[in-house]
C-alpha positions as CSV (number, residue, x, y, z in Angstrom):
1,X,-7.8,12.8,21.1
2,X,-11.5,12.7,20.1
3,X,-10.6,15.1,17.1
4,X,-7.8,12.8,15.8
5,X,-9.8,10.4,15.9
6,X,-12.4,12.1,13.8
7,X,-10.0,12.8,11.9
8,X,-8.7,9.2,11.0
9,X,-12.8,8.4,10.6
10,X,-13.0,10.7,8.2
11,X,-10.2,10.2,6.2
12,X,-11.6,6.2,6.5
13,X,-15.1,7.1,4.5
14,X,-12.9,9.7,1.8
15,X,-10.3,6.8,1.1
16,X,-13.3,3.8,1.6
17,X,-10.6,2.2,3.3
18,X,-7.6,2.8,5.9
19,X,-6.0,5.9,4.6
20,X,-2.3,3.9,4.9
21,X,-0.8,0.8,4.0
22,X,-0.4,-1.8,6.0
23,X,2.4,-4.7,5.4
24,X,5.0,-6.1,7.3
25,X,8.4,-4.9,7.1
26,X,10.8,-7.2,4.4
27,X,12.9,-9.1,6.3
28,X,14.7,-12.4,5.6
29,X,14.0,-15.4,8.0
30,X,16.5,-16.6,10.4
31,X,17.4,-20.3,9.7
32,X,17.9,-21.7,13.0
33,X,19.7,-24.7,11.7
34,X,22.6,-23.1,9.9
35,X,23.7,-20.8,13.6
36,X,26.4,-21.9,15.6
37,X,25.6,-22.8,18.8
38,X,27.2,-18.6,20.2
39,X,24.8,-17.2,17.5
40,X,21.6,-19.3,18.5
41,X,22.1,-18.6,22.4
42,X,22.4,-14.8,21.3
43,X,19.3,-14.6,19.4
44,X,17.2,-16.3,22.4
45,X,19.1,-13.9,24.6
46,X,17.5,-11.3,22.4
47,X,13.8,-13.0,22.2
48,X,13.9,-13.0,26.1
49,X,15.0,-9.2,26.7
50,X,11.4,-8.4,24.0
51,X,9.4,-10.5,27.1
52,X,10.9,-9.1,29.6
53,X,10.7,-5.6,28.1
54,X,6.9,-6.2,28.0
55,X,7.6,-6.1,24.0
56,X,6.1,-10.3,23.4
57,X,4.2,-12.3,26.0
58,X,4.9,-15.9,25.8
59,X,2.3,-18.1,25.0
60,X,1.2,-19.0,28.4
61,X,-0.1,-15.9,29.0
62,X,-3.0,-16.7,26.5
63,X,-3.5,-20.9,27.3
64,X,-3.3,-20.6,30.9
């Protein structure tokens, strides 16, 4: 572990930066409005599974 991270240090100073890009993936927003009521209650079914997964945590986690 220690020598990757050396590694990734070193490659930091060479490149005077992180030696990768960094962007978010390209993909379109959902517009809530135009779903029909089976295709909204699929996409919360789907946002639910990521916290239960342990993949999000809902905000309540962080205000308490």
């Amino acid at each position: 572990m220690s020598n990757a991270v050396s590694m990734f240090l070193r490659q930091v100073v060479l490149q005077r930066g992180i030696p990768y890009e960094m962007k978010l993936p390209k993909t379109e927003l959902l517009n809530y409005g135009s779903l029909t009521r089976e295709q909204f209650d699929a996409e919360m079914e789907k946002g639910m599974a990521d916290v239960k997964a342990g993949r999000v945590m809902m905000c309540c986690h962080f205000c308490g």
